[in-house]
C-alpha positions as CSV (number, residue, x, y, z in Angstrom):
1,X,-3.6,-0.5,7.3
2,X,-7.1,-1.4,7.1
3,X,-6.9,-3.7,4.2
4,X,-4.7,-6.1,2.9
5,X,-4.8,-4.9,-0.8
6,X,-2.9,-1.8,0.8
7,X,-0.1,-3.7,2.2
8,X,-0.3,-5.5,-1.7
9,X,-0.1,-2.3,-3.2
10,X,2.7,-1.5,-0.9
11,X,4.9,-4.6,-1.2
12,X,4.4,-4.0,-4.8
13,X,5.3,-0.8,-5.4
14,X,8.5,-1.7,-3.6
15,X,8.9,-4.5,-6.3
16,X,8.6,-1.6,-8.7
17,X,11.1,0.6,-7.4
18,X,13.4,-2.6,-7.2
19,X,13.6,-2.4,-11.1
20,X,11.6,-5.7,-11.9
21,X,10.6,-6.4,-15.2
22,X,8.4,-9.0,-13.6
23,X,6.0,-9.2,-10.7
24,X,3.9,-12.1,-8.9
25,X,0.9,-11.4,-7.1
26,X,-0.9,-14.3,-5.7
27,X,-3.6,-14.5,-3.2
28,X,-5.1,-17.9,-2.0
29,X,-8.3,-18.0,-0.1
30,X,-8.5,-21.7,1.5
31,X,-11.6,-21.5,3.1
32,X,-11.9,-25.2,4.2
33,X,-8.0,-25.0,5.5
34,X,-8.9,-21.6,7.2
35,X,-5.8,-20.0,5.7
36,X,-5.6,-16.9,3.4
37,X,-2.2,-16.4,1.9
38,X,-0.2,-13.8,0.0
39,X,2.6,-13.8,-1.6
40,X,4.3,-11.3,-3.7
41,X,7.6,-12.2,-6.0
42,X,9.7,-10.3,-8.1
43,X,12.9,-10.7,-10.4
44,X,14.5,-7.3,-8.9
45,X,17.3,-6.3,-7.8
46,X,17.0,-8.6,-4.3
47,X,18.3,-7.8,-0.8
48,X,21.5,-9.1,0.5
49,X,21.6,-11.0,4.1
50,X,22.4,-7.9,6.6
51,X,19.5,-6.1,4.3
52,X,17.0,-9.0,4.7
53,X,17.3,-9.2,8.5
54,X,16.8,-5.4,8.9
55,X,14.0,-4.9,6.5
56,X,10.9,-5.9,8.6
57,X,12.6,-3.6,11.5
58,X,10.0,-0.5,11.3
59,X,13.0,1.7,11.8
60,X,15.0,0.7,9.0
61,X,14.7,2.1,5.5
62,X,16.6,2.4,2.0
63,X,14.8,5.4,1.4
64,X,16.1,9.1,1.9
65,X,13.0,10.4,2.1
66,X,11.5,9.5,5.5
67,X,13.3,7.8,8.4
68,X,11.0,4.2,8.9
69,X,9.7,2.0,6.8
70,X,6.3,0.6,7.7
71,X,5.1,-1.8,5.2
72,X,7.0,-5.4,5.4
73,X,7.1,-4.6,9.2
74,X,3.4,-3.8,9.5
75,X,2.6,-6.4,7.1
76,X,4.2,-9.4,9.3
77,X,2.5,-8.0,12.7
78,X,-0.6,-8.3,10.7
79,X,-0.2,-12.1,9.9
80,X,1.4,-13.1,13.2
81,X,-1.4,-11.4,15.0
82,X,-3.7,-13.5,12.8
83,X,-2.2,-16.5,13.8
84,X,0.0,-16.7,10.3
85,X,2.7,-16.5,9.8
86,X,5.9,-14.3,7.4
87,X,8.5,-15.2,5.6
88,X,10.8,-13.2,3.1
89,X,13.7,-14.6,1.3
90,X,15.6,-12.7,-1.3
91,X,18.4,-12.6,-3.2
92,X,21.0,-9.6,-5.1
93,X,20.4,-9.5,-8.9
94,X,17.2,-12.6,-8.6
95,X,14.9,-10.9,-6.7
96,X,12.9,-11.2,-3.6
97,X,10.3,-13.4,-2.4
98,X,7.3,-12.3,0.1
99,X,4.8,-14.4,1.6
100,X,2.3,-13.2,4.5
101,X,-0.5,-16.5,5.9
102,X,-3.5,-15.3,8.1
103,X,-5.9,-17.9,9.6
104,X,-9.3,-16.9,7.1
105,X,-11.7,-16.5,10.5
106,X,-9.2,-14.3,12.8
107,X,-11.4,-11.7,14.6
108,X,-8.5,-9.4,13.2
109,X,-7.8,-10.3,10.5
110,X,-8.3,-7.2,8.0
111,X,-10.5,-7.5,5.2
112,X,-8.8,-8.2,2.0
113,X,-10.4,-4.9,0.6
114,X,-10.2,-3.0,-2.8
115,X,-8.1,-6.1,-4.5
116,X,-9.5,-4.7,-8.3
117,X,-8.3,-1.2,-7.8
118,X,-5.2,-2.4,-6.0
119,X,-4.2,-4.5,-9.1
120,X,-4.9,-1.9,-11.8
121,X,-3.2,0.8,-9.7
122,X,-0.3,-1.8,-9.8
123,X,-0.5,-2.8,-13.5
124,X,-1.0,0.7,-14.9
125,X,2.3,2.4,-12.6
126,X,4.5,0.9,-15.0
127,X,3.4,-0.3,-17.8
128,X,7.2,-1.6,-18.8
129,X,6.7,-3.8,-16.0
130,X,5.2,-7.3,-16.5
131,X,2.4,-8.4,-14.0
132,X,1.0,-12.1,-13.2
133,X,-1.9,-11.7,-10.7
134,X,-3.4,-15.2,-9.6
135,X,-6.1,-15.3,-7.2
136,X,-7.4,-18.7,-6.1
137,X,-10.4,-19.7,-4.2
138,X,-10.6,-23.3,-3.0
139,X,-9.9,-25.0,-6.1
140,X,-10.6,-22.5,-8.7
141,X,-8.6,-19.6,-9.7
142,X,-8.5,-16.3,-12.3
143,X,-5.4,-15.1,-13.5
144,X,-4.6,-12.2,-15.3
145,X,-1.3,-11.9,-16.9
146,X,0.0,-8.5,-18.8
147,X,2.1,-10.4,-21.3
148,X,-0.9,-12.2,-22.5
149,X,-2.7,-8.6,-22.7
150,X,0.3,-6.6,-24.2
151,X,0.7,-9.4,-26.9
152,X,-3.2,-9.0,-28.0
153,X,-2.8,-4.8,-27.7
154,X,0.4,-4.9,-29.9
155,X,0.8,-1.4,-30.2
156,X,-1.9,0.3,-27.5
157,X,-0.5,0.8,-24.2
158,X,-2.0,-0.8,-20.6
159,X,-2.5,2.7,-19.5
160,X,-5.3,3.7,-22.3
161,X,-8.2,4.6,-21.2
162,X,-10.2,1.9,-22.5
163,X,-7.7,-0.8,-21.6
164,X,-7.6,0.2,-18.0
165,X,-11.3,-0.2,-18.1
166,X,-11.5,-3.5,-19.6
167,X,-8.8,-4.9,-17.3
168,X,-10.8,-3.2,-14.3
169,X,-14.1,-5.5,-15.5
170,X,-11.8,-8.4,-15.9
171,X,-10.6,-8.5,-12.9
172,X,-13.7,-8.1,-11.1
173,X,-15.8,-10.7,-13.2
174,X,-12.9,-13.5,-12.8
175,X,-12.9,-12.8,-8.8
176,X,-16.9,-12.9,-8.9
177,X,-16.6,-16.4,-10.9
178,X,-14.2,-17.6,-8.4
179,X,-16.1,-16.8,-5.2
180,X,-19.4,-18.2,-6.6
């Protein structure tokens, strides 16, 4: 993938189809360690051991629809080749645990890309779902969190028109704060 907001949505949409009712996103650019970092979490239904070692195998799927499944594996090339590093841990019924490190100035090392559409795309696929997105930058950090959100909406859902506008703007004004 050419960015690494489309391994995000990826890893995320798997967190989705897991059945989570909660889902972590959390980027951390540490420019003066040279290390950016992401690490998805969710409170799904979790991978047992056998399940765990296979998963980052490209030829290994749970899906019926197509025989490989690219993401974790393509995701964890991406960091190792960036001088990062992966680990996954996971458990059944708790959920699972993602983390992908890239050294910041790799020649390789993707760009992190469309990170406000990725997280709207996430936060509006199901809006039953709860999302915390945390993106830090050196020492500061933006946060959006759809429990906050829904609790201020009440009865409007995240997927009205205007909301998904707002939370597009919010997004991209608490990233632009961050990077200044």
């Amino acid at each position: 993938m050419k960015e690494l907001s489309m391994h995000i949505l990826d890893i995320a949409q798997n967190s989705v189809h897991a059945d989570s009712k909660l889902v972590e996103i959390e980027i951390s650019e540490n420019i003066k360690k040279n290390i950016l970092e992401i690490s998805i979490k969710d409170d799904g239904k979790g991978m047992d051991e056998e399940t765990l070692k296979k998963v980052t195998d490209p030829f290994y799927t749970s899906r019926t629809t197509r025989k490989v499944g690219l993401g974790i594996p393509m995701l964890k090339s991406a960091a190792e080749t960036c001088d990062g590093s992966f680990s996954m841990k996971s458990e059944v019924g708790k959920g699972t645990e993602l983390t992908a490190s890239f050294r910041y100035d790799h020649i390789d090392r993707a760009p992190l890309g469309n990170i406000v559409d990725t997280v709207v795309t996430v936060v509006i696929s199901d809006i039953n779902i709860d999302f915390i997105y945390r993106h830090h930058v050196d020492d500061r950090c933006f946060k959006l969190d759809t429990r906050e959100i829904k609790e201020v909406l009440g009865d409007v859902p995240l997927n009205n028109v205007d909301v998904i506008c707002w939370i597009k703007d919010h997004i991209k004004e608490g990233i632009e704060k961050i990077e200044q």
